[in-house]
Backbone as a printed PyTorch tensor [residue, N CA C, xyz], in Angstrom:
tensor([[[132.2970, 138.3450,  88.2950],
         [131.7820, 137.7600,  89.5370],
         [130.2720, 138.0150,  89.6010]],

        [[129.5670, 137.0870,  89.5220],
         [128.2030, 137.0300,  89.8190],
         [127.6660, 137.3360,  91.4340]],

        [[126.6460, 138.5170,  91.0390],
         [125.6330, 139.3150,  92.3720],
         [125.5780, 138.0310,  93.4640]],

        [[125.0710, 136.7500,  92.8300],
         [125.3660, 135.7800,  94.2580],
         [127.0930, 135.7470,  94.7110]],

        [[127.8780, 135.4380,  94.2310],
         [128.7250, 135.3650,  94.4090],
         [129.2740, 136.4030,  95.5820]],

        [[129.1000, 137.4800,  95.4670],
         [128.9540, 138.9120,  96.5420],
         [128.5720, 138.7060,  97.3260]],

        [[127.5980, 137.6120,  97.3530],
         [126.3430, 137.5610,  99.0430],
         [126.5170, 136.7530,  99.3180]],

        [[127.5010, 135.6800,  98.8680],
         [127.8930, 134.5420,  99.7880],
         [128.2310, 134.5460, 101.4630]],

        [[128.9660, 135.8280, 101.9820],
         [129.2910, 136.2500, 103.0400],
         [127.9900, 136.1930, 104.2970]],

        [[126.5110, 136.6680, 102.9850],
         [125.5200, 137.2650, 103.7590],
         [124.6850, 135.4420, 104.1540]],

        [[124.3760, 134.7260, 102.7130],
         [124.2880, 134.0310, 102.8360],
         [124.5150, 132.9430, 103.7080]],

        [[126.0040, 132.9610, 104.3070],
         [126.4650, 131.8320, 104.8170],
         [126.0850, 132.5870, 106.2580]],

        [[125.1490, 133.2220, 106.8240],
         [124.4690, 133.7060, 108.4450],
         [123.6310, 133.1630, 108.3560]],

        [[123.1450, 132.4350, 106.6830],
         [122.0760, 131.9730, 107.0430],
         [122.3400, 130.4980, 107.5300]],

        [[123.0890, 129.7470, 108.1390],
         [123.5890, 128.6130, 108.8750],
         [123.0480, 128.7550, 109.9350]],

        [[122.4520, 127.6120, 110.4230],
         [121.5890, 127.0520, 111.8190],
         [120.1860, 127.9910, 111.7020]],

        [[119.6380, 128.6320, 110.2780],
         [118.8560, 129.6770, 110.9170],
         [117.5240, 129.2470, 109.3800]],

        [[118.2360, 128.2320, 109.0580],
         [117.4390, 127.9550, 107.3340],
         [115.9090, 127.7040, 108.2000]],

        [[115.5650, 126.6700, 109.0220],
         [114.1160, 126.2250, 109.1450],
         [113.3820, 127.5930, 109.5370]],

        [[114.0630, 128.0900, 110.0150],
         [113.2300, 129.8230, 110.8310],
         [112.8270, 130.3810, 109.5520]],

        [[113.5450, 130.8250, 108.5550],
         [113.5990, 131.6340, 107.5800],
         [112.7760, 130.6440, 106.7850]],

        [[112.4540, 129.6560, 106.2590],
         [111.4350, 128.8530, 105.5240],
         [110.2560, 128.8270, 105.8760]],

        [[110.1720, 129.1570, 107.1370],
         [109.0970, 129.3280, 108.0030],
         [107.9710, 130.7400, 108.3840]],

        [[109.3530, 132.0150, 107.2550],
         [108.8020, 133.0170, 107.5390],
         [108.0810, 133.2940, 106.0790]],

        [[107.1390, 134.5670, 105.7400],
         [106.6650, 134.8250, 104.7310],
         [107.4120, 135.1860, 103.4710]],

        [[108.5090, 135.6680, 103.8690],
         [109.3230, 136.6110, 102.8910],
         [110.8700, 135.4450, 103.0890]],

        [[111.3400, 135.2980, 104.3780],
         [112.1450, 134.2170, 104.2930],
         [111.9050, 133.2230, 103.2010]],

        [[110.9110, 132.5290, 102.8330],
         [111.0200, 131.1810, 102.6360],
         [111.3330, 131.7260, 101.0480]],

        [[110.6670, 132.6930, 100.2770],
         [111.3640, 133.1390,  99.0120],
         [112.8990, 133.6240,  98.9370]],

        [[112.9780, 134.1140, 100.3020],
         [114.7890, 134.3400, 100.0450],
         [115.4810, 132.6120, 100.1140]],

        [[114.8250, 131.9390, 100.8480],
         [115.6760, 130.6560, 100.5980],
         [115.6700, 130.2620,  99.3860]],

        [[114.1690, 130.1030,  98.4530],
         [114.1520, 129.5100,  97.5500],
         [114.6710, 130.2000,  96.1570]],

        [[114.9610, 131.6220,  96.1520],
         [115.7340, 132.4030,  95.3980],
         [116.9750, 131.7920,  95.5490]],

        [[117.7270, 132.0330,  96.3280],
         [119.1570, 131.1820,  97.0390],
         [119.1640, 130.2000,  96.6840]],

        [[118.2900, 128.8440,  96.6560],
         [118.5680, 128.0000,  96.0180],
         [118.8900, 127.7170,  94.5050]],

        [[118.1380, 128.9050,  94.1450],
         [117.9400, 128.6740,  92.4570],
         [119.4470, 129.4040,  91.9860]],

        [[119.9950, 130.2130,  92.2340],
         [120.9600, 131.1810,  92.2860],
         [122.4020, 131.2010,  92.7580]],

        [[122.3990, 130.8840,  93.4430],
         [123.5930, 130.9900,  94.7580],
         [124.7440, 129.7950,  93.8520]],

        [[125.7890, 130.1080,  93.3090],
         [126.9460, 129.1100,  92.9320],
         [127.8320, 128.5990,  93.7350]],

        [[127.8460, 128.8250,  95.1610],
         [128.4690, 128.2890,  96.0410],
         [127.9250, 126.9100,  96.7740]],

        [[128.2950, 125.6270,  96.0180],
         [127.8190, 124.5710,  96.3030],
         [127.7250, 124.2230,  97.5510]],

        [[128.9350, 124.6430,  98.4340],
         [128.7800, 124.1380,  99.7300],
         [127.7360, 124.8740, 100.5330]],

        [[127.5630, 126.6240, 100.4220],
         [126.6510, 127.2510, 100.8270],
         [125.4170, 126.2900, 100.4130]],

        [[124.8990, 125.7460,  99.2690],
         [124.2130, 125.4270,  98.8500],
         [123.6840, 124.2670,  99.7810]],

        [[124.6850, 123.1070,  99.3980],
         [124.4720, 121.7120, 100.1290],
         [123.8440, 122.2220, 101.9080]],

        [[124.8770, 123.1300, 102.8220],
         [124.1180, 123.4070, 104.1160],
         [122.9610, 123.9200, 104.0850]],

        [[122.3720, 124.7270, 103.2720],
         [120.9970, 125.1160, 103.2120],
         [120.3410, 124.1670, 102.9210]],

        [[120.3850, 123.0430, 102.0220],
         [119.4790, 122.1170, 102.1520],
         [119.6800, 121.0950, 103.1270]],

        [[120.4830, 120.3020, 103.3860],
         [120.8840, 119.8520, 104.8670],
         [120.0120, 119.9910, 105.9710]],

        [[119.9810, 121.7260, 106.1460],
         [119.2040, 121.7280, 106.8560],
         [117.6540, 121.8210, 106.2540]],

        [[117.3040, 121.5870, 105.3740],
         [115.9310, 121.8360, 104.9560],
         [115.6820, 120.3250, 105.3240]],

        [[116.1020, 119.3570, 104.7660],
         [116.4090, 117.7640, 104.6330],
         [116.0650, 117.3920, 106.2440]],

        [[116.9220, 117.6990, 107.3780],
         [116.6770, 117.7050, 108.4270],
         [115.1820, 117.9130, 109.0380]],

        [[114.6210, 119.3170, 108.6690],
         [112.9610, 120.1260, 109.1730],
         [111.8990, 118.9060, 107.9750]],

        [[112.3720, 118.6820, 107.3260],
         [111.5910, 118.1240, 106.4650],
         [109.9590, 118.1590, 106.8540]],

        [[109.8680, 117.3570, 107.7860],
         [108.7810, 116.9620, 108.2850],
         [107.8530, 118.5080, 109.0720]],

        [[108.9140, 119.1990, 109.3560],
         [108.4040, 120.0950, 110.3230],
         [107.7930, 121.0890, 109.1380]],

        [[108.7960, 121.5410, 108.3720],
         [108.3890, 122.6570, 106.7110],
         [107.3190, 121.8140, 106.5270]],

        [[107.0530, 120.9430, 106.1580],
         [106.2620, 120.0680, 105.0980],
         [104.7250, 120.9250, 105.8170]],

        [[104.6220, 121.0730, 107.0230],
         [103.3600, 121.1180, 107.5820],
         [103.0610, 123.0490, 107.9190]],

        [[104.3100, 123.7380, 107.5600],
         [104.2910, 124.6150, 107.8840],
         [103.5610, 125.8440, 106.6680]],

        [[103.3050, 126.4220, 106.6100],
         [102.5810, 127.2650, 105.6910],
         [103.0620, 127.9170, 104.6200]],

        [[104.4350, 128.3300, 105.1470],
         [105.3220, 128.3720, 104.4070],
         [106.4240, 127.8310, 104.0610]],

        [[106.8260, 126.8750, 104.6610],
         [108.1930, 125.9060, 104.9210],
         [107.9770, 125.2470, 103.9650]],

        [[106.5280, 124.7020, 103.7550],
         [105.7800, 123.5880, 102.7970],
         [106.8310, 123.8610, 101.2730]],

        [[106.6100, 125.3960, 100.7730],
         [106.7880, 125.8030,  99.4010],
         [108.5980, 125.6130,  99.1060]],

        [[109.6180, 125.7590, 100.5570],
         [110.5490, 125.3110, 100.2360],
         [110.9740, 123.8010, 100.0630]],

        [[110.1820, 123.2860, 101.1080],
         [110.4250, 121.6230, 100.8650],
         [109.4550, 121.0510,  99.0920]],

        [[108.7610, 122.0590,  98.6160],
         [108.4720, 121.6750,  97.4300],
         [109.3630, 122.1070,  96.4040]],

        [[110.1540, 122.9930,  96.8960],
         [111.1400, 123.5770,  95.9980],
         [112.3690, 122.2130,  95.8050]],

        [[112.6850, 121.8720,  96.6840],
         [113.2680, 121.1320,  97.0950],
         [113.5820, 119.7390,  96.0290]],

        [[111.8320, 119.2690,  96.3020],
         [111.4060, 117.8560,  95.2070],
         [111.2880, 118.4960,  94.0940]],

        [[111.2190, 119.4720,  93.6000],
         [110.9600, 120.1920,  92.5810],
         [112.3700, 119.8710,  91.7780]],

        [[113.6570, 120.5560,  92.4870],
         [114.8890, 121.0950,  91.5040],
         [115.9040, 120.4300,  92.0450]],

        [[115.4130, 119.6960,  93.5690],
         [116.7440, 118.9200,  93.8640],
         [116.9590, 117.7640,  93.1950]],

        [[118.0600, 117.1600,  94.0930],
         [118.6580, 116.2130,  93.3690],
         [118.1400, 114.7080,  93.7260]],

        [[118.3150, 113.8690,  93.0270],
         [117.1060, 112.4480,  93.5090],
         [117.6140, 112.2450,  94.6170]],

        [[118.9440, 112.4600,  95.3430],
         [119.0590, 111.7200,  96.7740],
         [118.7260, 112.8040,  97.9120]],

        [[118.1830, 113.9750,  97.5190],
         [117.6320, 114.8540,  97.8650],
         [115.8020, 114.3950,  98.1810]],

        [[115.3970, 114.5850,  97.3840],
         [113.5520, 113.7860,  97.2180],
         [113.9010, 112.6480,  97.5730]],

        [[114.8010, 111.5740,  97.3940],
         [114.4230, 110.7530,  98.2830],
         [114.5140, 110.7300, 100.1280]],

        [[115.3160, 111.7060, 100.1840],
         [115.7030, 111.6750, 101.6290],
         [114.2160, 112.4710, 102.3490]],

        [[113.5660, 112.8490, 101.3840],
         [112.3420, 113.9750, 101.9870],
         [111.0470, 112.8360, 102.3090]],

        [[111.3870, 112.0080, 101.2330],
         [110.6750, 111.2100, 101.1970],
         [110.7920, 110.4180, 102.8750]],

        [[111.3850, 109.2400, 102.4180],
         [112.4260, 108.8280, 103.9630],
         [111.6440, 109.5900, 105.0500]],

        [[111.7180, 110.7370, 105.2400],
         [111.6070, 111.5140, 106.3690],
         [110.2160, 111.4100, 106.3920]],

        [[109.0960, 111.6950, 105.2840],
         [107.8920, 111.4420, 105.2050],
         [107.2520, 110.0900, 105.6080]],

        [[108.0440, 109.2990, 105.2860],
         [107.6800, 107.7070, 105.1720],
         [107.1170, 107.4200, 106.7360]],

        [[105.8880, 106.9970, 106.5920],
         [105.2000, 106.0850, 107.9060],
         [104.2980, 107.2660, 108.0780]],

        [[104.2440, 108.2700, 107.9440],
         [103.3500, 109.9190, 108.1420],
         [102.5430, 110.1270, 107.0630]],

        [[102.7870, 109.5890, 105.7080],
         [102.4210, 110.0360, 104.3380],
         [100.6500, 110.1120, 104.9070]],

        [[ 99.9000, 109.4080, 104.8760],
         [ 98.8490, 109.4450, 105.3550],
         [ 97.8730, 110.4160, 106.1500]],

        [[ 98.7850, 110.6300, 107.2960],
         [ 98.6630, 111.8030, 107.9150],
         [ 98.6610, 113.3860, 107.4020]],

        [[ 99.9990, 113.2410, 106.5870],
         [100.4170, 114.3950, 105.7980],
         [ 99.6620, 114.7630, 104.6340]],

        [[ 98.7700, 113.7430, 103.8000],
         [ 98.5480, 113.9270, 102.7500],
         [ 96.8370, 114.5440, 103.3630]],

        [[ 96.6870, 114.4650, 104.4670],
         [ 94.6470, 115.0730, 105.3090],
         [ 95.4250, 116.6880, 105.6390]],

        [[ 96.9820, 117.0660, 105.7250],
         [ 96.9480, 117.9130, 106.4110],
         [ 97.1710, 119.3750, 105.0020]],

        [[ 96.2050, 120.4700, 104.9990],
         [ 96.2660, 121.3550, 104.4900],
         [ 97.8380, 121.7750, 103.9340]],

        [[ 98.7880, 122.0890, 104.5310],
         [100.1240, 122.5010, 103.7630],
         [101.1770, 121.5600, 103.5640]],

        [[100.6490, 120.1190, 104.0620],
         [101.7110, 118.8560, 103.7620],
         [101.0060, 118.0820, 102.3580]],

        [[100.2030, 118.2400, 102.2330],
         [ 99.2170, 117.2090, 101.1670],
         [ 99.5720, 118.1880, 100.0850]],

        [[100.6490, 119.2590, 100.0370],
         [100.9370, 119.9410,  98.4610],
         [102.5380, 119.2970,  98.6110]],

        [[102.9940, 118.7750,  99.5410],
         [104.6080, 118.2540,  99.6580],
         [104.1740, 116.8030,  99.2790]],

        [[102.6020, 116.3980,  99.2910],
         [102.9850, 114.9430,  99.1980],
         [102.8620, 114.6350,  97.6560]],

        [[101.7810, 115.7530,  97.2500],
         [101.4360, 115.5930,  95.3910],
         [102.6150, 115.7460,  95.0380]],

        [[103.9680, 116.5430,  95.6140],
         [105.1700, 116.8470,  94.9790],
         [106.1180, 115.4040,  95.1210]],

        [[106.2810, 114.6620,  96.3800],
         [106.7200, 113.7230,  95.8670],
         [106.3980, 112.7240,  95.1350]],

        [[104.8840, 112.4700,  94.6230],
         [104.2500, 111.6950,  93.7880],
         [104.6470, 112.1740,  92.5170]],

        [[104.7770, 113.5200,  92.1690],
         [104.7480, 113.9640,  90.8100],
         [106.3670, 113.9990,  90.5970]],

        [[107.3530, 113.9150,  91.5190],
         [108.6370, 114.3780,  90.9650],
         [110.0190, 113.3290,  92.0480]],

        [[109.1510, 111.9290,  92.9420],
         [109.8030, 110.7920,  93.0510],
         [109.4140, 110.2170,  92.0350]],

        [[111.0570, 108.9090,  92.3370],
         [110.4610, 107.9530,  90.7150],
         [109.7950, 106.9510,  90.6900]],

        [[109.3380, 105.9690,  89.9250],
         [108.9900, 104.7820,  89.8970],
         [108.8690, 104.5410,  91.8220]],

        [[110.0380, 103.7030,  91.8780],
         [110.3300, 103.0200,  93.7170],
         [109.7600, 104.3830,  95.0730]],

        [[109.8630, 105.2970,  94.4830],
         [109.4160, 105.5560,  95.4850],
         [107.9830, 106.4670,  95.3700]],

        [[106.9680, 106.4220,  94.5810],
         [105.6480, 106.5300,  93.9520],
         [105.1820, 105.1120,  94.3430]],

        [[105.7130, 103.9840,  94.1170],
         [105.0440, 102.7350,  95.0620],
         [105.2120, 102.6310,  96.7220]],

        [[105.9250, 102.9810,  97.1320],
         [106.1650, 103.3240,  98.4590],
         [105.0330, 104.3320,  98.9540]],

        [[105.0990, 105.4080,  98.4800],
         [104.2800, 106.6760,  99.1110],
         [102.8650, 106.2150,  98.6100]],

        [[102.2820, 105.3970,  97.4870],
         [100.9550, 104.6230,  97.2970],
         [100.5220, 104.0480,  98.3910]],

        [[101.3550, 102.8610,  98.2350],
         [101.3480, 101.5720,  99.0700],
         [101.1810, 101.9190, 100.5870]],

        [[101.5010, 102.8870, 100.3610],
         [101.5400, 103.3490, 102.2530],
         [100.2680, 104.4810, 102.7110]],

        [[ 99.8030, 105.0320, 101.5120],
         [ 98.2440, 105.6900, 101.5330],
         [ 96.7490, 104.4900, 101.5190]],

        [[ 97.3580, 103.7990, 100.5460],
         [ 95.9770, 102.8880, 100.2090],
         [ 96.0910, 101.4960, 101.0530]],

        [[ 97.6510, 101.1810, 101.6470],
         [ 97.7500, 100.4840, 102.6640],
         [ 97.3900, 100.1070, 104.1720]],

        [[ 97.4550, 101.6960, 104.3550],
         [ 97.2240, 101.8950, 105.7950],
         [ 95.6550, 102.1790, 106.2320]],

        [[ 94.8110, 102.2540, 104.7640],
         [ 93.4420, 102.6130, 105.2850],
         [ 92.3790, 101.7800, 104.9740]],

        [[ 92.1450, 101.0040, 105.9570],
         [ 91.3090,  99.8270, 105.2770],
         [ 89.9000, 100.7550, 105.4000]],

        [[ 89.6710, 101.8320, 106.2970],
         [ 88.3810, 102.4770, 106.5200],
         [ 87.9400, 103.4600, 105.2330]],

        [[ 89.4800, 103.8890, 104.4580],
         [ 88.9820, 104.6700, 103.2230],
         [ 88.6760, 106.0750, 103.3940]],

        [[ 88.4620, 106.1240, 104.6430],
         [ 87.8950, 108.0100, 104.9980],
         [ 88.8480, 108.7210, 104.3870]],

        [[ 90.2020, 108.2890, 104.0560],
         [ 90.9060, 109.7500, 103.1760],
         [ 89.9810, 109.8140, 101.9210]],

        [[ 89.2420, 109.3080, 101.5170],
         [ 89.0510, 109.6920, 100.1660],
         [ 87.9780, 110.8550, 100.2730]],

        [[ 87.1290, 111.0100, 101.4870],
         [ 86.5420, 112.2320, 101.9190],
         [ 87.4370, 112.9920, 102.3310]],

        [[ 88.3510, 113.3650, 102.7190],
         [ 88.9860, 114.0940, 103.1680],
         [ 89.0140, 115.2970, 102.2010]],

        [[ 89.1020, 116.5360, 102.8620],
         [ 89.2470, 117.9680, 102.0590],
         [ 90.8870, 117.7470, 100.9860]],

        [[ 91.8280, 117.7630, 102.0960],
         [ 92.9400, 117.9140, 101.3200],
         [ 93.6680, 116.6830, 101.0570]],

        [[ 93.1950, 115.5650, 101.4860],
         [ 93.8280, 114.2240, 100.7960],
         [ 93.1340, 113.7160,  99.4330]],

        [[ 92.4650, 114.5910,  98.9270],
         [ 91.4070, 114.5840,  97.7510],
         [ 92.7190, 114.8370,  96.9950]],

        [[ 93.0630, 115.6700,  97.2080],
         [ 94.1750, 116.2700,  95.8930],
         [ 95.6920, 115.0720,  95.5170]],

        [[ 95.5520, 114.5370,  97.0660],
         [ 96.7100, 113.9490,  96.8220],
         [ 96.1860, 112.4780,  96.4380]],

        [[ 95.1800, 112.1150,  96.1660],
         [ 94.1010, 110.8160,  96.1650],
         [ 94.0530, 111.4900,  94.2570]],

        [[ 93.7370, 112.1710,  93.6800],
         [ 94.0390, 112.4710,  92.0740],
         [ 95.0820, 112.6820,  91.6080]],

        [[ 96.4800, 113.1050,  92.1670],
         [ 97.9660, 113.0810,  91.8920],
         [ 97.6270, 111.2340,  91.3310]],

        [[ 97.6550, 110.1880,  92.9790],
         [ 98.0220, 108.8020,  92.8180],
         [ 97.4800, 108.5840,  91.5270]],

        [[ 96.1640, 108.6630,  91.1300],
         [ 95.2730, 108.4700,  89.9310],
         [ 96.3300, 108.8950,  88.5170]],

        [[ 96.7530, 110.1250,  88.5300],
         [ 97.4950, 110.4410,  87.6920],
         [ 99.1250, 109.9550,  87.5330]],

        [[ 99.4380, 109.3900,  88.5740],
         [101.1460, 109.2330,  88.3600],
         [101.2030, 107.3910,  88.9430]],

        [[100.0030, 106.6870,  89.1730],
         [100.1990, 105.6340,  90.1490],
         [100.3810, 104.3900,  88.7960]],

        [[101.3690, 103.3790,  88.8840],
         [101.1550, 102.0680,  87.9840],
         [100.0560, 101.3370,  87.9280]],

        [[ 99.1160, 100.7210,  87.3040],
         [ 98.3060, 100.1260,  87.0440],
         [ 97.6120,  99.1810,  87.7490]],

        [[ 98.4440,  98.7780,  88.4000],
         [ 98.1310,  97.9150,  89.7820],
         [ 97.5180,  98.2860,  91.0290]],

        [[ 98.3490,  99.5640,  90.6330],
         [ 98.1250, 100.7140,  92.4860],
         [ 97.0710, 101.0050,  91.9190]],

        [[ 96.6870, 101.7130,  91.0260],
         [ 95.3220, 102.4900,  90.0800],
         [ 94.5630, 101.8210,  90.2660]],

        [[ 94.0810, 100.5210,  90.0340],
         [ 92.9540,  99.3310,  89.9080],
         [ 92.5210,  99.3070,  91.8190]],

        [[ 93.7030,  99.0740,  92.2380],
         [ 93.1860,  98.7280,  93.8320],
         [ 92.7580, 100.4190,  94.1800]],

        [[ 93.1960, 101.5920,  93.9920],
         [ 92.7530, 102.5910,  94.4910],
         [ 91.2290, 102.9530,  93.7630]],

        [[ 90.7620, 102.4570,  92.4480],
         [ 89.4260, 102.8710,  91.7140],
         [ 88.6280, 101.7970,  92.4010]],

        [[ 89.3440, 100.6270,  92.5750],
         [ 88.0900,  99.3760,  93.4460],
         [ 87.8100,  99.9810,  94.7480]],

        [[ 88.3990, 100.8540,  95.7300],
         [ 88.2760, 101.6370,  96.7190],
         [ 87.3800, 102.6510,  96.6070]],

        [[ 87.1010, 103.3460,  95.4370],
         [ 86.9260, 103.9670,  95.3860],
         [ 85.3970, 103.9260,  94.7320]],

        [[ 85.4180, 102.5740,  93.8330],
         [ 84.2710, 102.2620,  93.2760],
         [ 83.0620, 101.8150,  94.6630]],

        [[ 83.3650, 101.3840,  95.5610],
         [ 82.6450, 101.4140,  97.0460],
         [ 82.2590, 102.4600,  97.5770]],

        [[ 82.7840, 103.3360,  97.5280],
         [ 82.4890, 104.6090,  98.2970],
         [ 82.0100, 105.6810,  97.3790]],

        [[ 81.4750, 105.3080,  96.0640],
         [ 81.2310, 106.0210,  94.8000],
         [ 79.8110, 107.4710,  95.1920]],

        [[ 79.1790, 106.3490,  96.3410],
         [ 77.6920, 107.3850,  96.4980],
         [ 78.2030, 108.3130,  97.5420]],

        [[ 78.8960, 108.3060,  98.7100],
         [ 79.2370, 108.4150,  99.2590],
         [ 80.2640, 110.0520,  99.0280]],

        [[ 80.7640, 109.6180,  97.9050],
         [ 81.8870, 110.3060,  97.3420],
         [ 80.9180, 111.7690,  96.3340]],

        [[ 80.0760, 111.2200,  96.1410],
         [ 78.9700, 112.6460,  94.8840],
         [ 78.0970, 113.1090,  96.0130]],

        [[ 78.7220, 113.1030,  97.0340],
         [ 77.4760, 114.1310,  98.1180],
         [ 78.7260, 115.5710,  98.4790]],

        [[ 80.0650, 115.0100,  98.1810],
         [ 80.7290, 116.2070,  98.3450],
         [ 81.1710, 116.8200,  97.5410]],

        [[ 81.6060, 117.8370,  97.8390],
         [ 81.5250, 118.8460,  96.3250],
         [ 83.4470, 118.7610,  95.9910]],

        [[ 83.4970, 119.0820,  97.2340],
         [ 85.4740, 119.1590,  96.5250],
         [ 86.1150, 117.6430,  96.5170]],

        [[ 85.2890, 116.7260,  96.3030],
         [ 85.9540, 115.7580,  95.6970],
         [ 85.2210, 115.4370,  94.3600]],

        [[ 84.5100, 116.0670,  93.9010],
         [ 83.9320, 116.0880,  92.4000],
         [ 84.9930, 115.5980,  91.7320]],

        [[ 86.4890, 115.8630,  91.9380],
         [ 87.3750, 115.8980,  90.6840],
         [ 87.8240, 114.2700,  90.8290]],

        [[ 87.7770, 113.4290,  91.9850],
         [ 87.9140, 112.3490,  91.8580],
         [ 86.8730, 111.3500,  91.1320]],

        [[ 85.7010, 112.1150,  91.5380],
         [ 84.2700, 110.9440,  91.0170],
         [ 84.4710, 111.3460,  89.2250]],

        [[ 84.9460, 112.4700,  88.8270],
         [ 85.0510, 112.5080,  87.5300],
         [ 86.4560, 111.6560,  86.9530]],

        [[ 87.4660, 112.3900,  87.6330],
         [ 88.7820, 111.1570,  87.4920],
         [ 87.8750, 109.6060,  87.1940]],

        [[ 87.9290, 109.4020,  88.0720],
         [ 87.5030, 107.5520,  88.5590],
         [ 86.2840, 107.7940,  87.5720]],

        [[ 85.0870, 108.2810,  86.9520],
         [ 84.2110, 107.6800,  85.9190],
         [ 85.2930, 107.4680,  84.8730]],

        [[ 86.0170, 108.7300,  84.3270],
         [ 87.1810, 108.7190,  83.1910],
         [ 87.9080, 107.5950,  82.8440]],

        [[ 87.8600, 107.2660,  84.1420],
         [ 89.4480, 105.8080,  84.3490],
         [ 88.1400, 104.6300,  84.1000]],

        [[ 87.3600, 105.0570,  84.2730],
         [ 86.3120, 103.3380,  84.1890],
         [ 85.6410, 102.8640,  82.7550]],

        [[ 85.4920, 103.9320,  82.7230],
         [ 84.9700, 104.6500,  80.9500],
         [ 86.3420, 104.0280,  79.9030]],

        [[ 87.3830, 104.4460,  80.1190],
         [ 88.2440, 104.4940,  79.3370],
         [ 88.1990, 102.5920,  79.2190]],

        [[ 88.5420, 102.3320,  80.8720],
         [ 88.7280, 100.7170,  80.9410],
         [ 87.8220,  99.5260,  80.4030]],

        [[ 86.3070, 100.4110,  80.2920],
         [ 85.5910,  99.2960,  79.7590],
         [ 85.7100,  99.2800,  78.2530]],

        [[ 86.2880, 100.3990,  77.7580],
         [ 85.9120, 100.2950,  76.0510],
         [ 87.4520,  99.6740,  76.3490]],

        [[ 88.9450,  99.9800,  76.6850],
         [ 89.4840,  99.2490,  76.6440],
         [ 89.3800,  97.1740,  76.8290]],

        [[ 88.4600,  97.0160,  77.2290],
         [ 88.2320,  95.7430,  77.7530],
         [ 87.2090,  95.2880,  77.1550]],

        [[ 86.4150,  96.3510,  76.3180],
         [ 85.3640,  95.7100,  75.4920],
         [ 84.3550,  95.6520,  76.0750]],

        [[ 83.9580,  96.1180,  77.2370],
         [ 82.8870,  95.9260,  78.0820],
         [ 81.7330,  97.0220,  77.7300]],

        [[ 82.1330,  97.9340,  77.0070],
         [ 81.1030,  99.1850,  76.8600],
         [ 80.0720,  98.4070,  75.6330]],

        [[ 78.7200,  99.2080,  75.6550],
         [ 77.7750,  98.9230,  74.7590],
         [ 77.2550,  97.6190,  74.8790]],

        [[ 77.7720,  96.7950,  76.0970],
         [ 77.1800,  95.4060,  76.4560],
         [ 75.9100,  95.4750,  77.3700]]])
């Protein structure tokens, strides 16, 4: 009998009490230990249930954030997608906010295909003004898209980006995009034959 197996008893108090404990410093590693560990599927399934549920609320929380990344990390696709779902129409919001914009690089890096166009489409959709791309912490999630986005989304997010280029080298923590986006332009013109013209 496996050490989880023993603490199933202890485990299962943790019912109605998962968002509190994700929320705490030392909690949110006992959840995410528990997740990795714990062989009692059903214990299992209610702990995320309720994570699935807070979604939105963890996502923003300081520490809640690292279980709902645990989450897109090792769960299961109808798992990340349901986080997603819950994200959907907020992504924007979430991706300017300090401990949600590391839940949003996670569903970019570990949703699939359908829903990496969704969580795009709904960043570069909703902002015809572009100010996320200054943004402190939508910077990070603005070089995830760069790195995981289809070719289509990529082109309309570097033409966005190719506008706001001067704009963009006066700040320092988005350096990693103005280098991204030269990389991606660089690469595209020798791809296209355009370099040395």
């Amino acid at each position: 009998m496996s050490q989880w197996r023993k603490l199933d008893y202890i485990i299962s108090a943790f019912r109605g009490q998962v968002t509190a404990l994700s929320s705490h410093p030392y909690g949110c590693r006992v959840i995410q230990r528990v997740l990795e560990h714990c062989s009692d599927e059903q214990l299992i399934r209610g702990i995320v249930d309720e994570i699935l549920e807070s979604a939105c609320v963890l996502a923003q929380d300081q520490y809640g954030n690292y279980v709902t990344q645990h989450v897109l990390q090792r769960g299961k696709l109808h798992e990340r997608r349901q986080i997603i779902c819950k994200l959907s129409g907020k992504i924007l919001e979430m991706s300017r906010h300090k401990y949600a914009s590391n839940v949003i690089e996670k569903c970019l890096e570990h949703g699939d295909a359908a829903d990496r166009e969704l969580l795009i489409e709904e960043i570069i959709g909703k902002s015809e003004e572009n100010n996320y791309l200054l943004d402190q912490f939508a910077n990070y999630v603005v070089q995830k898209i760069l790195e995981t986005s289809n070719k289509k989304l990529r082109e309309i997010l570097l033409s966005r980006i190719r506008v706001h280029l001067d704009a963009l080298k006066k700040y320092t923590y988005v350096k990693h995009i103005v280098a991204r986006f030269e990389q991606l332009s660089h690469e595209g013109n020798k791809n296209s034959g355009v370099e040395g013209e």
